[in-house]
C-alpha positions in Angstrom: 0.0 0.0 0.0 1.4 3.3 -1.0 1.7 6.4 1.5 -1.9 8.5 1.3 -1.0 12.4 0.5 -1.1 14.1 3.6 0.8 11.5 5.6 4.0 12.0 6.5 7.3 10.8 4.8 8.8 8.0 6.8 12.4 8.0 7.9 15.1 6.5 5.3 17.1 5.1 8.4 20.2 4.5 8.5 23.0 2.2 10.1 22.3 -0.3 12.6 18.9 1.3 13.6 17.7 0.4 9.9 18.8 -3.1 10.2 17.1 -3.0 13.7 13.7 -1.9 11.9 14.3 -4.7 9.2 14.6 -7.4 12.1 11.3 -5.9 13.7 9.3 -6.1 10.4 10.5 -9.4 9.5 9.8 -10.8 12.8 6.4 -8.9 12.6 5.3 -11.1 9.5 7.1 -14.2 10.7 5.1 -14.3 13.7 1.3 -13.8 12.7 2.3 -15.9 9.5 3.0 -18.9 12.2 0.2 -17.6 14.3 -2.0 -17.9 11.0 -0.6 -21.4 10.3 -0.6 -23.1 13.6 -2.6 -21.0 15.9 -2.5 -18.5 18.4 -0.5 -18.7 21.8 -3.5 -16.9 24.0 -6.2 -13.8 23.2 -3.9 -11.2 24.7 -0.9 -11.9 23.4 -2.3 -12.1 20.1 -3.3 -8.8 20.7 -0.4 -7.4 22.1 1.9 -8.2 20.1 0.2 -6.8 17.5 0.7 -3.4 19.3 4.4 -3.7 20.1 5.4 -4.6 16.6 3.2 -2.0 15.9 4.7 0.5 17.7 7.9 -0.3 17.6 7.9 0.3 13.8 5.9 3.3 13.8 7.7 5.3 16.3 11.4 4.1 14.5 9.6 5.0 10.7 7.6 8.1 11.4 8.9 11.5 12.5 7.4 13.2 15.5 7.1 16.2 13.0 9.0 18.3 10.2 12.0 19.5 12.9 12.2 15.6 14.1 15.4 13.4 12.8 15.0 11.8 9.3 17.4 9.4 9.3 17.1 7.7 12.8 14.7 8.0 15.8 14.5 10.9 18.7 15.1 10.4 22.4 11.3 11.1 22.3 11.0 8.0 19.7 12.8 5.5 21.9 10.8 6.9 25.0 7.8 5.8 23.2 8.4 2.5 21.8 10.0 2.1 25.7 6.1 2.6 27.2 4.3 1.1 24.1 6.7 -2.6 25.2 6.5 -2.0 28.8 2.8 -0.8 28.9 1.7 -3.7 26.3 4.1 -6.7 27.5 2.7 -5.7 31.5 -0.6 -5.7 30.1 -0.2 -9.5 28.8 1.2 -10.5 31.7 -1.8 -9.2 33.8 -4.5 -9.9 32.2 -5.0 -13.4 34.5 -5.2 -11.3 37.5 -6.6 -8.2 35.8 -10.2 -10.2 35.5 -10.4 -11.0 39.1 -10.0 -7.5 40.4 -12.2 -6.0 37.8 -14.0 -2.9 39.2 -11.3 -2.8 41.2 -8.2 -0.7 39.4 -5.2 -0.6 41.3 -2.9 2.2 40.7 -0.9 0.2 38.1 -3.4 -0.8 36.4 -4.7 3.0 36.1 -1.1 4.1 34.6 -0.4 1.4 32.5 -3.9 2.4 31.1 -2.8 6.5 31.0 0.0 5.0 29.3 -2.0 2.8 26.7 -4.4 6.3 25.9 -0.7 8.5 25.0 0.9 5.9 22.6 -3.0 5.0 21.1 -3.1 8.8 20.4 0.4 9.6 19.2 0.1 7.1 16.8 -3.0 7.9 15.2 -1.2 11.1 14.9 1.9 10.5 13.4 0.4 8.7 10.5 -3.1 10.1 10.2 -2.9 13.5 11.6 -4.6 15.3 14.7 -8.5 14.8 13.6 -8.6 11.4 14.6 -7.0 11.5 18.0 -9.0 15.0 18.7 -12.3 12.7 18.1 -10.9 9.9 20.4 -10.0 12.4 23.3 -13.5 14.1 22.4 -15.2 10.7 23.0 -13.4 10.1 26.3 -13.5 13.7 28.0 -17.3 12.9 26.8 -17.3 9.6 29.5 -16.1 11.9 32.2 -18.4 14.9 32.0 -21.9 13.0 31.5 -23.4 14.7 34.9 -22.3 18.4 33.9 -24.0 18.1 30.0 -27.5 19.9 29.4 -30.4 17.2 30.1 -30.5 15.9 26.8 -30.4 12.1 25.0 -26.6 12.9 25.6 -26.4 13.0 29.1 -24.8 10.2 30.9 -24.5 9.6 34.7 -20.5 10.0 34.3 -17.6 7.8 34.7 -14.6 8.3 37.3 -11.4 9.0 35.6 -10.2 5.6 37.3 -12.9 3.6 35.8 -12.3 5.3 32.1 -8.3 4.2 32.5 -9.5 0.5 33.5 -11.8 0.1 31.0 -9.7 1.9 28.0 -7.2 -0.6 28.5 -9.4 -3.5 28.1 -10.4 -6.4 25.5 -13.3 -3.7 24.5 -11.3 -0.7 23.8 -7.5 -0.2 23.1 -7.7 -3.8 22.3 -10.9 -4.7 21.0 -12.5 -6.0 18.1 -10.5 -4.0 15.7 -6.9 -5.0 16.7 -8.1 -8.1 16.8 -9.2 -8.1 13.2 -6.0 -6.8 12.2 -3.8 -9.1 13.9 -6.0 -12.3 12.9 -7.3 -11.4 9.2 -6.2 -7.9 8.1 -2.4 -8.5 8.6 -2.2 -11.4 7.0 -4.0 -10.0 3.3 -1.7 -7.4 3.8 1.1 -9.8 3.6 0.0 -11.5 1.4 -0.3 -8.7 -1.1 3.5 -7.6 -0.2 4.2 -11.2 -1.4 2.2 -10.5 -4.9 3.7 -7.7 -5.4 7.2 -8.8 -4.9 6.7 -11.6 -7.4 5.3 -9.0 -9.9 1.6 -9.8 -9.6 0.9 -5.9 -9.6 2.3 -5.3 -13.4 0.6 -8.7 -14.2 -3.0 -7.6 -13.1 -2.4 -4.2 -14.9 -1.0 -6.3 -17.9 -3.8 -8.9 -17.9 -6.3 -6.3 -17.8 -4.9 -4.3 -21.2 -4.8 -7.6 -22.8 -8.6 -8.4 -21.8 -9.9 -4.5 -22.5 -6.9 -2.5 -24.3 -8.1 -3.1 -28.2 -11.7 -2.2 -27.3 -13.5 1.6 -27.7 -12.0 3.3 -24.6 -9.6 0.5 -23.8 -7.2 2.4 -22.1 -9.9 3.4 -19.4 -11.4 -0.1 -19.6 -7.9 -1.1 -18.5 -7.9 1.1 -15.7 -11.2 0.6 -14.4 -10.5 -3.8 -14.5 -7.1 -3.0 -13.1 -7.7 -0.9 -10.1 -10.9 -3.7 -9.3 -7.8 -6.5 -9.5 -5.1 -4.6 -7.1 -7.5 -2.1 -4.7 -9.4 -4.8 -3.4 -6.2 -6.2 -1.7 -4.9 -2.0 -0.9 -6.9 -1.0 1.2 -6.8 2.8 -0.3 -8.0 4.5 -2.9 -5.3 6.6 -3.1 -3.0 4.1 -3.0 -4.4 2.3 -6.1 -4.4 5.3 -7.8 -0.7 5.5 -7.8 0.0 1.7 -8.3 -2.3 1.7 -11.3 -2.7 5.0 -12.7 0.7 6.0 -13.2 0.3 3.1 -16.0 -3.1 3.9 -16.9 -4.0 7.5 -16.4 -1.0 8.4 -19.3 -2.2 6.1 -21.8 -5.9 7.0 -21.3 -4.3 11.0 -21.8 -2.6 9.4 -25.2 -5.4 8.2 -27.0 -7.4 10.9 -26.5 -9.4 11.2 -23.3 -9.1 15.0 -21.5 -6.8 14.7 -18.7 -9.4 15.6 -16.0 -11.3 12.7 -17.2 -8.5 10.4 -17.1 -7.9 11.7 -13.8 -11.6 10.7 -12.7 -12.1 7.6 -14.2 -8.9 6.2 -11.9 -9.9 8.0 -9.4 -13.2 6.5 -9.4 -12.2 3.0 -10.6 -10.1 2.9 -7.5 -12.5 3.9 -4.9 -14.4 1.0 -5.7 -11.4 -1.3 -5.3 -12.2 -0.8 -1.7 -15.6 -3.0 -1.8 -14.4 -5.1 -4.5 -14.2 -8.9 -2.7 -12.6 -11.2 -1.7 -10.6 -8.7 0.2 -12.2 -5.0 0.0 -9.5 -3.3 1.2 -9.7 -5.4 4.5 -12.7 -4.1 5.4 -14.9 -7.5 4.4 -12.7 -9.0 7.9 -13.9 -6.2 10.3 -17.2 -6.6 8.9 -17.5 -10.2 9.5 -15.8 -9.5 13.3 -18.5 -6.7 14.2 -21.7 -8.5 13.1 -20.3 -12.3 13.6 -21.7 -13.3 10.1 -19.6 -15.3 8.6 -16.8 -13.8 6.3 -17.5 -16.0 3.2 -21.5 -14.7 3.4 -19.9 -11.0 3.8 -18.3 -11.2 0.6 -20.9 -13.1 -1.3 -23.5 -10.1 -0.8 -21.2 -7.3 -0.7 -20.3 -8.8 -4.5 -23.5 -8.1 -6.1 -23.3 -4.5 -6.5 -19.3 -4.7 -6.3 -20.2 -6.1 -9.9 -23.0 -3.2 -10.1 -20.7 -0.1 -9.1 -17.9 -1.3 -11.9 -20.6 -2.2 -14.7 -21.6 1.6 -14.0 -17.9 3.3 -14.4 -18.1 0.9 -17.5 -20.4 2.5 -18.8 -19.3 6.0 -18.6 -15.8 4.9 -19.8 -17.2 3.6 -22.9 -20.4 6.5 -24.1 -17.2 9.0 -22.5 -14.9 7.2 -25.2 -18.0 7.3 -28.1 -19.1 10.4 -27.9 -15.3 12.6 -28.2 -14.1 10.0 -30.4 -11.6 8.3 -28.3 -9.1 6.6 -30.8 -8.7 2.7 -30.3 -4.7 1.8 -29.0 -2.5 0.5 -31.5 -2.2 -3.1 -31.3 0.6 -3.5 -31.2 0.8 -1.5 -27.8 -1.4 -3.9 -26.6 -0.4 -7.1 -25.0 -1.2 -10.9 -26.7 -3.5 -12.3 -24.1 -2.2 -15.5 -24.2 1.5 -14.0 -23.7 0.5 -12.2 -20.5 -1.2 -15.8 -18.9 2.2 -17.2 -20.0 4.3 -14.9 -18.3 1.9 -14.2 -15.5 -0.9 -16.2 -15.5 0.2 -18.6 -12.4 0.6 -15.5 -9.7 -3.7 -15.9 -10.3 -3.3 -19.2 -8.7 -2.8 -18.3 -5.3 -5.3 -16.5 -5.5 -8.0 -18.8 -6.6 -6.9 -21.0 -4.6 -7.6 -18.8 -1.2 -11.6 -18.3 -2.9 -11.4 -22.1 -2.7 -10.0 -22.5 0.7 -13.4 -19.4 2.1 -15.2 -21.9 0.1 -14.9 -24.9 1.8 -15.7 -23.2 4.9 -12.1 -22.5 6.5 -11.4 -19.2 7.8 -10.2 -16.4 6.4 -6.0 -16.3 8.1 -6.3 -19.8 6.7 -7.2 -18.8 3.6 -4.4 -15.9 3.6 -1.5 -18.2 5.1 -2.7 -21.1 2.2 -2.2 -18.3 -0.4 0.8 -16.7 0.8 2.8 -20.4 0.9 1.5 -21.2 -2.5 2.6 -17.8 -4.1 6.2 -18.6 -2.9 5.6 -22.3 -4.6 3.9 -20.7 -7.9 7.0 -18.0 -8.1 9.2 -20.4 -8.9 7.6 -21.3 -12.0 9.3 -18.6 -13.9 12.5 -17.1 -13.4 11.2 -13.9 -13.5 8.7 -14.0 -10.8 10.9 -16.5 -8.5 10.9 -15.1 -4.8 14.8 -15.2 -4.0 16.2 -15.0 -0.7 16.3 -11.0 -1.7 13.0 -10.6 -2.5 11.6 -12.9 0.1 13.1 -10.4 2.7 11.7 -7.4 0.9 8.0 -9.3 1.2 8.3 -9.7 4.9 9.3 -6.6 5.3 7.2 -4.7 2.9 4.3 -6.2 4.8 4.9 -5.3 8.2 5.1 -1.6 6.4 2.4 -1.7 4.8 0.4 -2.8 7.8 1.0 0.7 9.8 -1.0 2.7 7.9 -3.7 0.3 9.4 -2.5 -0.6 12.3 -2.2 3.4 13.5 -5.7 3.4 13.8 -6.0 0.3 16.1 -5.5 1.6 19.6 -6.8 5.4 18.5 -10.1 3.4 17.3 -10.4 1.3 20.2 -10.4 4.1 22.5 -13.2 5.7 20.7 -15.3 2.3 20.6 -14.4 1.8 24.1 -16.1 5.2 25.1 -18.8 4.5 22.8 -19.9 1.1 24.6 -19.2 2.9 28.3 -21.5 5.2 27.7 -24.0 3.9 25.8 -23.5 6.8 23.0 -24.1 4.1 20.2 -27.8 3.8 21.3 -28.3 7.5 22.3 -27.0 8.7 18.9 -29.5 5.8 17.2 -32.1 7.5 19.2 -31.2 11.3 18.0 -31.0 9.9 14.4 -34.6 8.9 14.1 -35.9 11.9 16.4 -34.3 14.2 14.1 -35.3 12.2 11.1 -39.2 11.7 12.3 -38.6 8.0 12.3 -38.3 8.4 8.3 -35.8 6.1 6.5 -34.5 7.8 3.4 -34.0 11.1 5.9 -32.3 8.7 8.4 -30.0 7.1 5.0 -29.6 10.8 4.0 -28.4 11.9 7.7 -25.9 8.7 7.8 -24.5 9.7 5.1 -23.6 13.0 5.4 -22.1 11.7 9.2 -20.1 8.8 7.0 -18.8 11.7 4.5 -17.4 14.1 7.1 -15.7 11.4 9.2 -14.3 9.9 6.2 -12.8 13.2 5.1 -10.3 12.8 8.4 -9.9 9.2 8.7 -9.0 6.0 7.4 -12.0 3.9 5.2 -11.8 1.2 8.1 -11.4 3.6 11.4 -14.4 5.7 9.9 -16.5 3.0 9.2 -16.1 1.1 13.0 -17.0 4.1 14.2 -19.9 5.3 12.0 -21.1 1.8 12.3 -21.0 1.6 16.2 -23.2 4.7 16.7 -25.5 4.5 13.0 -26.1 1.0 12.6 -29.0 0.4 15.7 -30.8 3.1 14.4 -30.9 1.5 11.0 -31.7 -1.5 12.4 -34.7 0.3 14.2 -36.2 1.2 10.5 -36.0 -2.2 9.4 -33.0 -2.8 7.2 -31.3 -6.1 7.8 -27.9 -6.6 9.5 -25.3 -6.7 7.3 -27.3 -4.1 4.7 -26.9 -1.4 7.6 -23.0 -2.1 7.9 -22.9 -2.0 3.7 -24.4 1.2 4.0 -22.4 2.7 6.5 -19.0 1.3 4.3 -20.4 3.1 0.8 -21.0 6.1 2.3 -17.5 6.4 3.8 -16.1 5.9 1.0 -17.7 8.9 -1.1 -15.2 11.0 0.6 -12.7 9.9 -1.5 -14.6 11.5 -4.2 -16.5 14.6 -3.1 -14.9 17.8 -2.9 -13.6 19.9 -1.1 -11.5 16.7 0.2 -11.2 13.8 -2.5 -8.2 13.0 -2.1 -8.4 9.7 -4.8 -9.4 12.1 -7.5 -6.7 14.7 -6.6 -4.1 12.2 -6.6 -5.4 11.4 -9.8 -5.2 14.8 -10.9 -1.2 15.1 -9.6 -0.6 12.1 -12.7 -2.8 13.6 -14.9 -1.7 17.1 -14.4 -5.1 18.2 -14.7 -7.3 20.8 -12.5 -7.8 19.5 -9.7 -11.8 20.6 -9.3 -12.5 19.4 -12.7 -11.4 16.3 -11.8 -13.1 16.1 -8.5 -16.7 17.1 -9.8 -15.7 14.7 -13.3 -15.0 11.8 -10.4 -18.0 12.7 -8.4 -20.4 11.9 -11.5 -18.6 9.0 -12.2 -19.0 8.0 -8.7 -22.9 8.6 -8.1 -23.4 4.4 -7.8 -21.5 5.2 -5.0 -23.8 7.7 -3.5 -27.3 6.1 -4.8 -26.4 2.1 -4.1 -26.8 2.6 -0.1 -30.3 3.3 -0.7 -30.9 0.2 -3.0 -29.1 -1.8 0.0 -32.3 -0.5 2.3 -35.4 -0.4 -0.4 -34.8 -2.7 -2.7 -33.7 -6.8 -2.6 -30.1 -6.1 -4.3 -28.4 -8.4 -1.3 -30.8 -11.3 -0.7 -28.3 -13.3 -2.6 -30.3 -16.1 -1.1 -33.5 -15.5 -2.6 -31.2 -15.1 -6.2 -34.1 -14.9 -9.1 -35.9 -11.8 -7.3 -32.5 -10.4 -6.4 -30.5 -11.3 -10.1 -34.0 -9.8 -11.8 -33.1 -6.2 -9.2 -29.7 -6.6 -9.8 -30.2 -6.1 -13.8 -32.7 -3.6 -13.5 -30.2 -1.4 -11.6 -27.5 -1.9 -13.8 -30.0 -0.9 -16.7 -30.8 2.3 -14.4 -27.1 3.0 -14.0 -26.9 2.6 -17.9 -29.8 5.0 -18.6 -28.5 7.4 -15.5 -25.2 8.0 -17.7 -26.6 8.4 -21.0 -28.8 11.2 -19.2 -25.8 13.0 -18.1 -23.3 12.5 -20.9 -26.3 13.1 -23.0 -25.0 10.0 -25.6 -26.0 7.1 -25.7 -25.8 5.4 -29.1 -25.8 8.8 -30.6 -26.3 12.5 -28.9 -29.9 12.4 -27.2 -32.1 15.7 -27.6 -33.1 17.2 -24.4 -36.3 15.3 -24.1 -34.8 12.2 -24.7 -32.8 12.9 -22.0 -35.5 13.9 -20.0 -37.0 10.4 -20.5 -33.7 8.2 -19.8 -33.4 10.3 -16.1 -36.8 9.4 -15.4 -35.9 5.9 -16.3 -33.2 5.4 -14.5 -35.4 6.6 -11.5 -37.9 3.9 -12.0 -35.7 1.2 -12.5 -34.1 1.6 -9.2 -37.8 1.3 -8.0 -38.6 -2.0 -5.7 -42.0 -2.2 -7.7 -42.0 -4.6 -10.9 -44.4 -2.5 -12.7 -42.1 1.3 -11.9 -39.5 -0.9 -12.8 -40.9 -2.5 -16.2 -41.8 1.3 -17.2 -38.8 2.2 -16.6 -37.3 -0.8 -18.9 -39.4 0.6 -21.9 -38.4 4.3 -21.5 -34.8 2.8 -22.2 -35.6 1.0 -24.9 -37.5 3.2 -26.4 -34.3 5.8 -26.6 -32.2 2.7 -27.5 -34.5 1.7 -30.4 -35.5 5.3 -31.7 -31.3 5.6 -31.9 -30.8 2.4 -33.7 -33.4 3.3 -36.2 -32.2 6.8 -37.0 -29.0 5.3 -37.7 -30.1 2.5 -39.7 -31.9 5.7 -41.7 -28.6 7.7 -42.1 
């Protein structure tokens, strides 16, 4: 996973301190790859461990601030990584003893907790700026001052400053469901994509996808859009697959014709949905399964559905984008054989398949990562130029443990928050203001979730945003009748439109840095590219898109809001086979609004709007 802009360079150490950080990541990978593979030692030290690697690396790799050392840690840096072991490590070796005094916090246990708070918030700092740890210490001043706040659904009796420390250092907060997910699942993916990588699986996917799309009308965006599915569902940022894929595809998309602020968007948007593309979605499929306890294979079998939907929809704007200016078809012989990209490639798919096979069967998902992490080191060595030497074997296993702070920052900052949440009972009281400002309605209550999920997102991480949106969102969502694991798909969709939507967007003005384009026209270009984004959530909560139990009724929705999506773009781009007159246009918007309906007979309406346009076109061609 590449570095989001915004976060802060980390240190190119040097000396024995670097081979020092090298030993820490290595061992890092080593140990939840064995942990993966044979099973953990006990709960807490599964946990814990997880927070000293993570710390360790963290405070030797990132800088206190612009004035801090760039080439090896501070006194301040060793200081921290000091308490984060010591604080951690006591923590472990408590936690036997912990449970039978619990109510009970002695003075250690209330500064080993003081302690646990400071590193939790430094690092979300270091890595992801001040607005996350402002919100955590927001959400914890919040437990203390309950008696003293106006007699609203807020108010809370209060918590003691001594029973905030116990608790914050807990199995609920600081390490809680989310540092669990990353040490057991998230970690792991995150490996194994290091692995993938080093073997050259990233230039294969972006390969395989201009041999599959690169001679068709728009190929070059085609390309991007298939690529940035491939690699972002294993990133775990937007931003990030828009600099592995786009500096590759954003240039060519430029050469053949496209404007640069639509080449910019199309990435931008492409990789965005990399993020809720399975098996992986950015990690995020794993912290769903661990919140609502449904089973990770049944996660990623709905959340697929419109996955499928959201690309079919950038599809289509790629191609009636590429139609209506013209776009020039690539020279073939830029574009890759097919069959010569398999050859050289084609086994680095294997692992891959092979870990859908292992979720399959019913095994669980750090089996499923370890399986396909082992295999990729057998597969490499059926070509020389993908073989995992000793060399790049090292790079892997280090590349991972990397890769995994970005993440991992946000485990402790995020667990303090969730632990303040569940003290306090905020998660109910904030369902409850929800629907009381909403009037109990559920497209106002949708409408107000999502405008929480965008302005969260614009300071977090996808997956710190969405455990916390989901924590206080989700009951009151549940209250209006949508289903489980629809109100967490909601909640995830939203977050992302951030990504997106100005004044933030930071995908699409990543985008715009490759495609040296203006960075607002690439925004708002990415924005109505990205309107599946915005519009799916409410298909999740009206309409059967993710009964993918009850498959005829929800294959038969599924079509019908792809054919919206289809009729939604030829309203904006105002092409479809041809240009479309204004009232033609008129007439595909309203389709596209009735066949998002849940009625058959809106939707059916809605079917013949489209065709009419489709046929009227065909036949004043065929007259030309």
């Amino acid at each position: 996973m590449a570095r989001q802009p915004g976060l802060p360079q980390t240190r190119r150490l040097e000396g024995a301190v670097r081979y020092a950080m090298v030993a820490v990541a290595v061992a890092f990978s080593l140990f939840y790859i064995y942990t993966g593979t044979f099973g953990i030692f006990s709960t807490h030290s599964h946990r814990g461990f997880y927070l000293i690697f993570t710390g360790i690396l963290l405070f030797l790799l990132y800088p206190a601030g612009a004035s801090s050392p760039q080439n090896r840690p501070s006194a301040v840096d060793w200081f921290l990584i000091a308490l984060t072991v010591f604080a951690t490590y006591y923590w472990i070796w408590d936690t036997p003893y912990r449970a039978e005094r619990m109510g009970e916090p002695t003075a250690m246990d209330m500064v080993i907790g003081g302690m646990l708070i400071v590193v939790s918030l430094e690092m979300g700092r270091r890595v992801l700026g001040n607005v996350l740890p402002i919100l955590a210490l927001i959400f914890i001043v919040y437990a203390y001052v309950g008696p003293w706040l106006p007699d609203t659904v807020f108010a809370h009796k209060g918590f003691s400053a001594q029973r905030i420390l116990e608790f914050m250092a807990s199995e609920v907060a600081v390490f809680g469901v989310v540092i669990n997910a990353y040490a057991s699942y998230v970690f792991l993916f995150i490996a194994f994509a290091a692995f993938l990588e080093a073997a050259g699986g990233g230039e294969f996917l972006v390969q395989f996808a201009n041999a599959l799309a690169g001679r068709s009308r728009g190929g070059p965006a085609k390309v991007a859009v298939i690529s940035s599915g491939f690699v972002g569902s294993m990133m775990g940022s937007g931003v990030a697959n828009v600099v592995a894929t786009g500096s590759f595809t954003i240039p060519l998309m430029k050469r053949t014709g496209y404007r640069p602020h639509i080449a910019g968007a199309v990435e931008a948007a492409a990789s965005t949905g990399g993020q809720f593309m399975p098996p992986i979605m950015g990690a995020a499929a794993f912290i769903i399964a661990a919140i609502t306890e449904i089973p990770y294979v049944n996660v990623i079998a709905v959340a697929a559905v419109p996955a499928v939907v959201y690309f079919l929809s950038v599809l289509f704007f790629v191609h009636i984008e590429a139609a209506k200016e013209g776009i020039r078809l690539v020279p073939a012989e830029e574009v890759p054989a097919l069959k010569s990209v398999l050859m050289s490639g084609g086994h680095l798919l294997l692992p891959a398949f092979l870990m859908v096979f292992v979720l399959i069967q019913g095994h669980s998902p750090n089996l499923a990562a370890v399986v396909a992490i082992y295999s990729i080191l057998v597969v490499s060595f059926l070509r020389r130029e993908t073989r995992l030497t000793p060399q790049r074997l090292l790079d892997a296993l280090v590349l991972g443990a990397r890769n995994s702070l970005v993440v991992g920052a946000t485990a402790g900052v995020v667990g303090l928050m969730i632990g303040a949440i569940m003290l306090t009972g905020l998660g109910i009281k904030f369902s409850d203001f929800i629907i009381n400002a909403t009037g109990g309605y559920l497209f106002l209550t949708l409408t107000l979730v999502g405008v929480v999920c965008y302005i969260l997102g614009m300071g977090m991480t996808v997956v710190a945003a969405y455990v916390v949106v989901s924590v206080i969102a989700v009951p009151a969502l549940q209250q209006l009748g949508v289903p489980l694991l629809a109100s967490h798909l909601v909640v995830f969709w939203f977050i992302l439109t951030s990504g997106v939507t100005p004044p933030v967007a930071l995908a699409a003005f990543a985008a715009s840095g490759i495609a040296q384009s203006d960075v607002n026209q690439t925004a708002y270009a990415a924005l109505r590219m990205s309107l599946a984004l915005l519009i799916t959530p409410y298909l999740f909560a009206y309409t059967n898109l993710l009964e993918v139990g009850n498959f005829g009724p929800m294959l038969l929705t599924a079509v019908s809001v792809t054919l919206g999506f289809l009729a939604m773009v030829g309203c904006l781009q105002g092409y479809l086979l041809a240009p479309v007159s204004t009232g033609l246009r008129a007439l595909l918007g309203a389709s596209a609004v009735l066949l998002f309906m849940p009625s058959l007979l809106l939707r059916a309406l809605g079917f013949l709007g489209l065709a009419g346009v489709l046929v009227s076109q065909k036949w004043a061609g065929s007259q030309d």
